[in-house]
ROMISE-627619 format. One record per atom (N, C-alpha, C): x, y, z. Coordinates in steps of 0.05 Angstrom, whole numbers, padded with zeros to 5 digits, always signed. Example, Ala and Ser with C-alpha at 12.3 -4.5 7.8 and 13.67 -1.06 7.14 Angstrom:
<recs>
+00264-00114+00156/+00246-00090+00156/+00264-00066+00156/+00257-00045+00142/+00273-00021+00143/+00258+00001+00157/
</recs>
This chain:
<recs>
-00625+01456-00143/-00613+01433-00156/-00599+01442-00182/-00583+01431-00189/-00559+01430-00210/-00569+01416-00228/-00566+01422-00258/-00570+01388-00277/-00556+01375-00269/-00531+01373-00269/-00509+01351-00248/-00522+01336-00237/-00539+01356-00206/-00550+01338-00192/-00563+01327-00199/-00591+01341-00217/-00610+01315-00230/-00597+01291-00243/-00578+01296-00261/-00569+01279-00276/-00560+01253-00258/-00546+01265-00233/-00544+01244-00215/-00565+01225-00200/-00596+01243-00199/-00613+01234-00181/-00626+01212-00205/-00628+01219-00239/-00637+01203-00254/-00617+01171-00254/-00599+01179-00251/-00572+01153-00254/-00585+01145-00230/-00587+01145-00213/-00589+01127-00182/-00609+01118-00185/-00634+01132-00197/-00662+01121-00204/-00655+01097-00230/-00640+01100-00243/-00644+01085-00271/-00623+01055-00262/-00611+01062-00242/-00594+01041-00235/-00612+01020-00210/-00621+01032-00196/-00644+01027-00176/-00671+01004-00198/-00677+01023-00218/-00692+01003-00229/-00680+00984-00247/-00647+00973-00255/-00644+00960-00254/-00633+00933-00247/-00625+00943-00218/-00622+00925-00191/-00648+00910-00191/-00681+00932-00195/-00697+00908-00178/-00710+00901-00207/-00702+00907-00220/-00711+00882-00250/-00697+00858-00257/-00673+00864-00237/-00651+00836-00237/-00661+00816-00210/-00675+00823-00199/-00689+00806-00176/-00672+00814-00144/-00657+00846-00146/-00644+00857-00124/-00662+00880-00101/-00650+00883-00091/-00660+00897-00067/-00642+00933-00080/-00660+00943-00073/-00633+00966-00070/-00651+00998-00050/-00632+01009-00049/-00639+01033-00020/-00628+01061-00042/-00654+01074-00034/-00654+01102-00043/-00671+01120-00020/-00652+01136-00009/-00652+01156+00010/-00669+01151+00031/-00653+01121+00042/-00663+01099+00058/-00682+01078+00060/-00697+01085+00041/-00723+01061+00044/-00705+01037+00022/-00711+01020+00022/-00702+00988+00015/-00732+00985-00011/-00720+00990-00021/-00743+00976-00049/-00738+00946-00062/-00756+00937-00078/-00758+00905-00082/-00777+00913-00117/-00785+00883-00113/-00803+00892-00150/-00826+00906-00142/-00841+00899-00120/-00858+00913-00102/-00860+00948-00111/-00835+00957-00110/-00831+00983-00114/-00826+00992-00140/-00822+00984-00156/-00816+00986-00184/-00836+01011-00201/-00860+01011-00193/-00877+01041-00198/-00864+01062-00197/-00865+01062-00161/-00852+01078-00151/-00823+01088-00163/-00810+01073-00167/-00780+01081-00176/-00776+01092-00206/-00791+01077-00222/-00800+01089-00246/-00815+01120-00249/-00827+01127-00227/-00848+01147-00225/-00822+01172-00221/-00802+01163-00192/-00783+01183-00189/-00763+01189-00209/-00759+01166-00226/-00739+01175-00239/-00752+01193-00268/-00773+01192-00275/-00788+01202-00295/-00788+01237-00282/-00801+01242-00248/-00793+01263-00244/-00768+01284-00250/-00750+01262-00243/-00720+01272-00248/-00714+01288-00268/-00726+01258-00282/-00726+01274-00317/-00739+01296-00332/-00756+01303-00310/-00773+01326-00324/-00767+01355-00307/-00750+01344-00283/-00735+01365-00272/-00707+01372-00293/-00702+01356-00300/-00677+01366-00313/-00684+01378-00341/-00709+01367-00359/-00718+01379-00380/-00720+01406-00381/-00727+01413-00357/-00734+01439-00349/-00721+01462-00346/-00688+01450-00345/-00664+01469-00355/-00662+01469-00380/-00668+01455-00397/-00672+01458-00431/-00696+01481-00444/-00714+01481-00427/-00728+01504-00438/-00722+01533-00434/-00725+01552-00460/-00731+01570-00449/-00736+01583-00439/-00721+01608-00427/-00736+01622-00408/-00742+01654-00416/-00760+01662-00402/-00758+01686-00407/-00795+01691-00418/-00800+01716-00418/-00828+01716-00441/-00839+01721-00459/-00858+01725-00481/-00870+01726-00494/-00851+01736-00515/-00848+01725-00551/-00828+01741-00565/-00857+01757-00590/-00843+01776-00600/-00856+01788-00613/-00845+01785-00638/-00862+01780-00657/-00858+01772-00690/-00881+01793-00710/-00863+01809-00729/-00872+01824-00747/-00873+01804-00765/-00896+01813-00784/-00905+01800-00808/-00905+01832-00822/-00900+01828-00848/-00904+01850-00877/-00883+01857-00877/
</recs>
């Protein structure tokens, strides 16, 4: 995955939860959600977001710091 892509998978989630906060139906990668689902949709899009955080961190390991 791309941040792009996440960025895209968070938009579809953030838009998804506010279709069914407006009292709509809406379809993400086929299933049909309602307020019913609203956990759920909140839950994925939170993933999203912590997929994409995850290109913000550093990488790499351990740094070494002199003192005196």
């Amino acid at each position: 995955m791309t941040k792009t892509q996440c960025q895209q998978m968070i938009d579809t989630y953030f838009q998804a939860e506010l279709d069914v906060l407006a009292g709509k139906q809406t379809t993400i990668n086929g299933k049909t959600m309602t307020t019913e689902d609203l956990g759920e949709i909140r839950a994925g899009r939170l993933e999203w977001e912590r997929r994409l955080s995850a290109y913000s961190r550093p990488q790499g390991g351990v740094k070494l710091a002199r003192f005196g």
